[in-house]
N, C-alpha and C positions, 0 to 999 in steps of 0.2 A: 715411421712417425718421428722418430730420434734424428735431431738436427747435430751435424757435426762429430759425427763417431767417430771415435779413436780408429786408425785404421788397424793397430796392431795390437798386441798384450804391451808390447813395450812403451808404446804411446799413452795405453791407459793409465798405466803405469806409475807412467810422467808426472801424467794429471792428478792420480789421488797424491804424491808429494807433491807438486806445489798447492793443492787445496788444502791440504795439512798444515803446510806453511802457513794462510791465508787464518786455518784455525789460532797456530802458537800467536799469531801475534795480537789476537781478539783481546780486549784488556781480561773479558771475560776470563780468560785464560788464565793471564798472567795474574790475576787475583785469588785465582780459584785454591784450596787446597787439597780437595779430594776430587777426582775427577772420572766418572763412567765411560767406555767406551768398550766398543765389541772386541771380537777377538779375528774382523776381516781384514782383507789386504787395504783396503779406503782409512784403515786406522793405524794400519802399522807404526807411521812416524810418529801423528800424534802419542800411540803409549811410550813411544822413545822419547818426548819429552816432556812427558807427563813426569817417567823417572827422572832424567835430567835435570830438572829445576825444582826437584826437591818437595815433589807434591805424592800424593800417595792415588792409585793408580788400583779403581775398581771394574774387574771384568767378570765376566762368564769362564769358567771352565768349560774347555771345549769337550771334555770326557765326561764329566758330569753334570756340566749344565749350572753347576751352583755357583754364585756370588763368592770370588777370593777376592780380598784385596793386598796389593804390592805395596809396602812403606818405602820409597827410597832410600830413607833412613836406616832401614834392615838391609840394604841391600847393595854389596860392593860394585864398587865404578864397573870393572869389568865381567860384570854378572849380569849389567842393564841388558846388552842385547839378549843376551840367553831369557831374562826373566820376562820379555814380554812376547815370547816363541810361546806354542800351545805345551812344552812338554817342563820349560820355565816358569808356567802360570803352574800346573801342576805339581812342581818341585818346589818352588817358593811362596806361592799363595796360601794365604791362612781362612780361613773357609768364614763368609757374614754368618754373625748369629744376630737373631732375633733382639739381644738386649746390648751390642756392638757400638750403640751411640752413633755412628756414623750420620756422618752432613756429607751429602753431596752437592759441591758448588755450580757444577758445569755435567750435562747429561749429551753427551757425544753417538747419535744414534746414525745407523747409515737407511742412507734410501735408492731406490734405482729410479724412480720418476717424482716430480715434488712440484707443487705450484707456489711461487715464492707472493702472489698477492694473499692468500690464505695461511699457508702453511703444513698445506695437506702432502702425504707424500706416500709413496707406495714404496714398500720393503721388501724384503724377504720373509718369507715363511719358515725360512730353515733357522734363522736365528731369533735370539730369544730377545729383541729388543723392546719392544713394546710391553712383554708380558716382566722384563724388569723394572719398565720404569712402574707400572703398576704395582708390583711387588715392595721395589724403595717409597712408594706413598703411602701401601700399607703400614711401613714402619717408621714414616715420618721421617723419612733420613733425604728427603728432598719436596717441593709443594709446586703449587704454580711460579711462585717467582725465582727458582732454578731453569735458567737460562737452556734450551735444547738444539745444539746444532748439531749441522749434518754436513760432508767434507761431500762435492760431488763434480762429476765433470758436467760441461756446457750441455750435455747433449741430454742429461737428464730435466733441464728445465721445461716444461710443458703449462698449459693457461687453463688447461680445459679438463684438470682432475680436482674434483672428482667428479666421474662422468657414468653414464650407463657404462656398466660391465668393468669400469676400471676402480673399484670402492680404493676407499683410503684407507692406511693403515690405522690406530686407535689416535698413536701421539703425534700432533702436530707440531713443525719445529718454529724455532723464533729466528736462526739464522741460517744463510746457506754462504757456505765459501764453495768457489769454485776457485780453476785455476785460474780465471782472468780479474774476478771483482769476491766481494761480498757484500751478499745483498741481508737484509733487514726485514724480517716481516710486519708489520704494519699494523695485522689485522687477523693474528692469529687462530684457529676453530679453539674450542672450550677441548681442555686438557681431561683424560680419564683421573681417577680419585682412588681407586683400589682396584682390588682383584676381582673379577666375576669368578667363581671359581667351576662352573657348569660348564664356562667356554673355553676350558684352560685344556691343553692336548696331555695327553696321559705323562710324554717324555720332560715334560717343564711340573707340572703337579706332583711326582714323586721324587722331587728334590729335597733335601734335605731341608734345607732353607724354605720352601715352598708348606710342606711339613711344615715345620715351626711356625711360621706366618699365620697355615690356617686355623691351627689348634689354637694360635694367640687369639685370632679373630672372633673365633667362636665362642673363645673363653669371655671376651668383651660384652659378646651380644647378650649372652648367657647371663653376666651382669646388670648388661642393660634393661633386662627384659624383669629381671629380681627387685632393681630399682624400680622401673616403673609401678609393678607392683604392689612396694612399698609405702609408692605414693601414692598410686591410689587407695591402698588402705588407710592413709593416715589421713584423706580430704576428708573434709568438714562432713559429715553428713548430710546428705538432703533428704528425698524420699526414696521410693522401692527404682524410681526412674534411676536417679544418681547411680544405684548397685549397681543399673545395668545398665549404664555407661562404665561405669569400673570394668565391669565383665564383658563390653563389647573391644573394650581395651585390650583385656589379658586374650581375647581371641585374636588380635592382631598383633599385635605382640609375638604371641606363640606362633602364628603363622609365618611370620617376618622371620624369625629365628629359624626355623622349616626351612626356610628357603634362602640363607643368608643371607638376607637382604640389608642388615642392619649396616653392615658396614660402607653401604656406599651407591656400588656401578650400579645396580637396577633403579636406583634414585637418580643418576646420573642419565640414564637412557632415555626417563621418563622426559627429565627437563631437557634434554638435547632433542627431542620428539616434541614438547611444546614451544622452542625457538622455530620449529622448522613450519608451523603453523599461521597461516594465513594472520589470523588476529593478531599474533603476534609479531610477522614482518612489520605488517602496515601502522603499529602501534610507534606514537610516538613519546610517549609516556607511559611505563608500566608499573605499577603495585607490585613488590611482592615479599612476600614476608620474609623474617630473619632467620629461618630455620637451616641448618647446615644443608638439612636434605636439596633445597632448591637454591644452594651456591651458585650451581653449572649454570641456571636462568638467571641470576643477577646477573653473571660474569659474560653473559652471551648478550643481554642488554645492553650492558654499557659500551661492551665488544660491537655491537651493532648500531653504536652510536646514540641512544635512547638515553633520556633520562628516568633513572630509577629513583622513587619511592620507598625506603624499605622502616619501618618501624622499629625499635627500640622494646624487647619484651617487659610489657608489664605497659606499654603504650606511655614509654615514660618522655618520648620526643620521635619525631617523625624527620629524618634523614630525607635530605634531596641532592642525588649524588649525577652531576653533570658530568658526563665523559670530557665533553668538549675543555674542561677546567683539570681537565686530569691527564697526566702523561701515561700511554697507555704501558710502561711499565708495572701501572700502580694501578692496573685497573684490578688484581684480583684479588689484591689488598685493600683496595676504595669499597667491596661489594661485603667486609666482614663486619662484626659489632663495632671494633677498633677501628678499623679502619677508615668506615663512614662518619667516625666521629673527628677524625684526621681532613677527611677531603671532602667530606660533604659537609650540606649545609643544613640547620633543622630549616621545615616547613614553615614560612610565615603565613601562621593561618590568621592575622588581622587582614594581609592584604594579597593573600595568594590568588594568582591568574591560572595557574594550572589547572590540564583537565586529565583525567587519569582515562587511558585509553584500555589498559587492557588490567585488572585485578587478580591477582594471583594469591589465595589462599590455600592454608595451612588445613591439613586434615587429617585427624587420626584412622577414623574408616567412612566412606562415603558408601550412601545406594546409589548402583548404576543404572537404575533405572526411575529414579525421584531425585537423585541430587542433593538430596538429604543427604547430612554431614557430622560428623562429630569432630570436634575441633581439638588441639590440645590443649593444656591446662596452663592457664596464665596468660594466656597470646592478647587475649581484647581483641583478636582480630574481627567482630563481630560490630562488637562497637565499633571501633574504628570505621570499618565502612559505613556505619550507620550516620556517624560524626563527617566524614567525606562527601554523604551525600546531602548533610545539611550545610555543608560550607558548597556546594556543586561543584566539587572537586569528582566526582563519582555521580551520573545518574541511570536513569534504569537501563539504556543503552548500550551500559557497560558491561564486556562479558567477564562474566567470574570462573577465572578456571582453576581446576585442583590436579597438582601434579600427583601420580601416583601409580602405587603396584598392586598387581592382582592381588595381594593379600590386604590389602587392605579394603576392597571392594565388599559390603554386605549388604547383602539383600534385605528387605525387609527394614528396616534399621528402624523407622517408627516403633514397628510392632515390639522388637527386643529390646527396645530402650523404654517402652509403656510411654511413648510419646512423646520421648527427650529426645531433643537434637539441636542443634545452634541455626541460627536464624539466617543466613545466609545461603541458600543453596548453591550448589556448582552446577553450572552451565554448560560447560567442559571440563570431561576428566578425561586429562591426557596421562594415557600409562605409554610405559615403555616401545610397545608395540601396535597399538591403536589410540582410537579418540574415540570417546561419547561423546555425541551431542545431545541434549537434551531443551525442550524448544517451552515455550509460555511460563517459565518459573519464576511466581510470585519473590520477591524480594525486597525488606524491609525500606522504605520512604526516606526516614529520619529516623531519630532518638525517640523514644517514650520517656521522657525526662522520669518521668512520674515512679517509671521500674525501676530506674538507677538507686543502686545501696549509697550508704554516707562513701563507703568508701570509694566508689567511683565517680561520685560526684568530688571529690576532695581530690581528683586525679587533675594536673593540671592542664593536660589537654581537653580534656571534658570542659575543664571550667571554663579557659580559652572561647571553644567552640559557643556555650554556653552564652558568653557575655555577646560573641562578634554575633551573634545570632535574633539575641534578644531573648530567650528560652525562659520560660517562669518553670522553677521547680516545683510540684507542691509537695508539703509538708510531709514526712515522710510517716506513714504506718506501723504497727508492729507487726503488720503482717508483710509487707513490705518489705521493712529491717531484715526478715527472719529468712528471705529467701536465697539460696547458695548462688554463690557468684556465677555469673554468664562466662561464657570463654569471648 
């Protein structure tokens, strides 16, 4: 199936220096100051003038597996060829730690087959590339907009990966040099975010580095979970229901933490398992909220040419973030808080034509088997739909789906909340590894002006909605006043 094989070792040879070549002269390159690449023969030059040009020069230890990095600065002119040999990297590399600061500019991975309209590529197994670049996200020392090429010859080019029986590796690249061109991907797959660490092979997990990363991680979630909490002890009170929503909380929470899920890739799987979803191809407008967990599905949106929806927490303006207006350098930047406020545009809800194809909400634990929901705290994602579908931006045709992980699924959820739950059900909950569907779920019409506190009435999107609508509020009650904010 490989067009155009090298006939000899020395032909290959050939080819990974001039595609090395084709790499030094990427501006990418020549801008970068810290630069990843393996420790194969496809890399050799490249680390030769990674030292050369005075940039500093992060690999794998071929003995240990761990993260060293090369200063060229530390390192004498006639020591470069020795220091980027596998017994050089050992004698001169100073081993990543956890609190190292490092930025990596430029991520140099290798592949043996690659589809350059996507950017899928098949690797190796023996080397640790993919489970690095996962590793430098855990420690924020590179994100999506660090640039990822890959040096290869002609004969690895292929249209038809990823195919039955040929899966793709995790990281997709953004450039491919060959000896003859460099080609540009276009239309890159959605990038992984951290570590899974269940899927990690024994000989990359007992690394020193790997060690540190996970004990940080866990330390994180461990916080995270302490906070949560704390906020939930310190919310307003409501009745015995509110408790237990607090307490159906700290059970997800504590689950999530179980299963390390807080940090990332099993929220990443979920949302890479809800792109790949009918509703969501054929969707030409998608909803979905601003919570980190479902980055991967903003960024696969706009990647797949859709225009996103995404809200502003506390419903304080509603972002419409058009790819087509966007260079897709800037798409994974366009899909952040910052970001959308950079490139996108708010909602003109006086005179909007849009129609919201597919809704994507936010949920703390959902029943899978009622669709019933608990939502996070502050989102309005509730209202909002309910405001959506009184401007018919949203109507009942629209499916509501919630990304999510097995721990967050609860059974029962009426009965342990004493009949609290937010008023949106989900339609579909896409987890990591399956879909629920769930079929006739009543969901809210419009607004009950009447329920809204001063304070969400005093929200300027509510108001907005409120005047374009013609909506009479009535007067508000003290039984009314008294009741705890909706999510």
């Amino acid at each position: 199936r490989r067009r155009n094989e090298p006939s000899s070792a020395a032909a290959k040879s050939l080819a990974f220096e001039v595609s090395a070549m084709h790499v030094e002269q990427l501006p990418e390159f020549q801008r970068a100051a810290c630069v990843r690449t393996g420790m194969d023969e496809a890399t050799f030059r490249i680390r030769l003038a990674v030292l050369w040009t005075g940039k500093k020069l992060l690999v794998p230890n071929p003995r240990s597996h761990d993260l060293v990095v090369l200063d060229a600065m530390k390192i004498y002119p006639d020591q470069v060829y020795f220091a980027v040999t596998a017994e050089g990297v050992e004698a001169l590399g100073e081993p990543v730690t956890i609190d190292a600061g490092l930025r990596v500019d430029l991520f140099v991975i290798s592949s043996t087959a690659l589809n350059p309209a996507n950017g899928c590529r098949v690797g190796s197994e023996e080397n640790s590339d993919d489970f690095d670049y996962r590793l430098l996200r855990e420690l924020r020392a590179l994100d999506d907009a660090t640039p990822v090429v890959t040096p290869v010859d002609e004969a690895a080019i292929m249209d038809d990966i990823p195919s039955k029986g040929v899966p793709c590796h995790e990281v997709p690249v953004d450039i491919v040099c060959t000896p003859r061109r460099t080609l540009r991907v276009e239309a890159a797959l959605p990038r992984p975010r951290g570590v899974h660490w269940s899927e990690v092979p024994a000989w990359l997990a007992d690394t020193a580095l790997a060690r540190g990363v996970r004990a940080w991680a866990d330390a994180k979630a461990r916080r995270a979970h302490a906070m949560n909490a704390r906020e939930a002890k310190n919310r307003t009170p409501g009745g015995n229901g509110t408790r237990l929503l607090s307490a159906v909380r700290h059970l997800v929470d504590a689950r999530l933490l179980e299963e390390k899920a807080l940090s990332g890739p099993s929220f990443d799987l979920a949302c890479h398992h809800a792109a790949s979803l009918p509703e969501f191809k054929r969707a030409r407008v998608v909803r979905v909220n601003q919570s980190w967990r479902n980055f991967q599905l903003r960024l696969a949106a706009v990647a797949a040419g859709k225009i996103l929806i995404m809200p502003f927490r506390g419903l304080r303006d509603l972002a419409v973030i058009d790819p087509a207006a966007i260079s897709p350098d800037h798409y994974a930047e366009a899909v952040t808080t910052e970001g959308a406020r950079k490139f996108g545009k708010m909602l003109d809800i006086e005179n909007t034509k849009l129609k919201v194809d597919l809704f994507v909400i936010g949920s703390v634990a959902v029943d899978p088997a009622t669709g019933d929901r608990y939502g996070p705290f502050g989102t309005y994602e509730d209202l909002e739909y309910m405001l959506l579908r009184e401007l018919g931006v949203v109507d009942a045709g629209t499916p509501v789906l919630a990304a999510a992980v097995e721990a967050m699924l609860v059974g029962d959820l009426i009965a342990q909340t004493d009949g609290q739950r937010d008023e949106v059900p989900a339609e579909i909950i896409c987890l990591p590894d399956r879909t629920i569907r769930l079929q006739d779920r009543a969901k809210p019409s419009g607004v009950d002006w009447g329920a809204l506190t001063e304070r969400k009435l005093s929200n300027d999107v509510v108001r907005r909605v409120q005047v374009k609508v013609g909506a009479v509020v009535p007067l508000p009650t003290a039984q009314s006043s008294s009741l705890p904010e909706p999510t």
